[in-house]
C-alpha positions as CSV (number, residue, x, y, z in Angstrom):
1,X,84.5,104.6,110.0
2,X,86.9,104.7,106.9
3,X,86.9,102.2,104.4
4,X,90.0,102.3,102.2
5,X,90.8,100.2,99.2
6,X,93.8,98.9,97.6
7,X,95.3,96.5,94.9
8,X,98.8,95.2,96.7
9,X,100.0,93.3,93.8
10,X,99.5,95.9,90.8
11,X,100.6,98.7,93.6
12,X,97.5,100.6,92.8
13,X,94.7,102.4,94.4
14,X,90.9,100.6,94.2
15,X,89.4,102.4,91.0
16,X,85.6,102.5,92.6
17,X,84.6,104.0,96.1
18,X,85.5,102.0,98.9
19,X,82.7,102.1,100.5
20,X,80.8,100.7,97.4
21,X,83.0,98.4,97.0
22,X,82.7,97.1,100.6
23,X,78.7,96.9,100.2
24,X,78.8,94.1,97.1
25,X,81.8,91.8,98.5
26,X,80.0,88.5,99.5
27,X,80.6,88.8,103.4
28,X,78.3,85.8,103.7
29,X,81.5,83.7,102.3
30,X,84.4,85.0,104.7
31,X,86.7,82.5,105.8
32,X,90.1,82.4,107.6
33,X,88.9,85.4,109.7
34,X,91.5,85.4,112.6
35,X,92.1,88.0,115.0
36,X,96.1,89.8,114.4
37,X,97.9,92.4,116.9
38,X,95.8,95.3,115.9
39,X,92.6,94.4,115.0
40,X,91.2,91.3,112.7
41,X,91.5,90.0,109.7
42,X,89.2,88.0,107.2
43,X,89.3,86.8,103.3
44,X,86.4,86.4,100.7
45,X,86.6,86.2,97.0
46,X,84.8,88.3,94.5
47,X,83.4,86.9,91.3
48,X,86.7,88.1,89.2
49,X,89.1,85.1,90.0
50,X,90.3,87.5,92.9
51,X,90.1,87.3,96.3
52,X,89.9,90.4,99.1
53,X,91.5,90.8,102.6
54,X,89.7,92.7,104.9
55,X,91.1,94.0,107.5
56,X,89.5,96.0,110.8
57,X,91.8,98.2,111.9
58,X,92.0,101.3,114.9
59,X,92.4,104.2,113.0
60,X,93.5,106.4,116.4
61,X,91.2,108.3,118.7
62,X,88.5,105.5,119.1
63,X,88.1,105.3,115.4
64,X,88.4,102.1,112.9
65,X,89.7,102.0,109.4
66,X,88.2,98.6,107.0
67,X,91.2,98.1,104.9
68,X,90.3,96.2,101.9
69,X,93.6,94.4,99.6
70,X,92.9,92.8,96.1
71,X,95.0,89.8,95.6
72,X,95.0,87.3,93.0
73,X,94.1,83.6,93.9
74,X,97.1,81.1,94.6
75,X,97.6,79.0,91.3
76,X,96.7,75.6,93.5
């Protein structure tokens, strides 16, 4: 499985590894996880005022990609 990571606001690639990244998000606290056309799709936020969508996506051939956006938290 690939796990790729990127920060959609600042239009920037993750600075750690992915996959590190992936094991210390608090998964325990996903919400709004809601299935979309190609795969589904879940939310959790980290400990920096941020929050993460993670998405589970087919990556082709009978493989899945974990795509992981940063976004910041709505101001409300």
């Amino acid at each position: 499985m690939t796990v790729v990571c990127v920060k959609l606001e600042w239009r920037k690639r993750c600075q750690v590894r992915s996959k590190d990244l992936l094991a210390v998000l608090p998964l325990q606290d996903l919400y709004k996880v809601e299935p979309t056309g190609a795969g589904w799709s879940f939310y959790t936020r980290s400990n920096y005022e941020t929050m993460w969508h993670i998405e589970l996506l087919p990556a082709g051939k009978g493989t899945q990609m974990i795509r992981l956006t940063e976004e910041r938290i709505p101001p409300f």
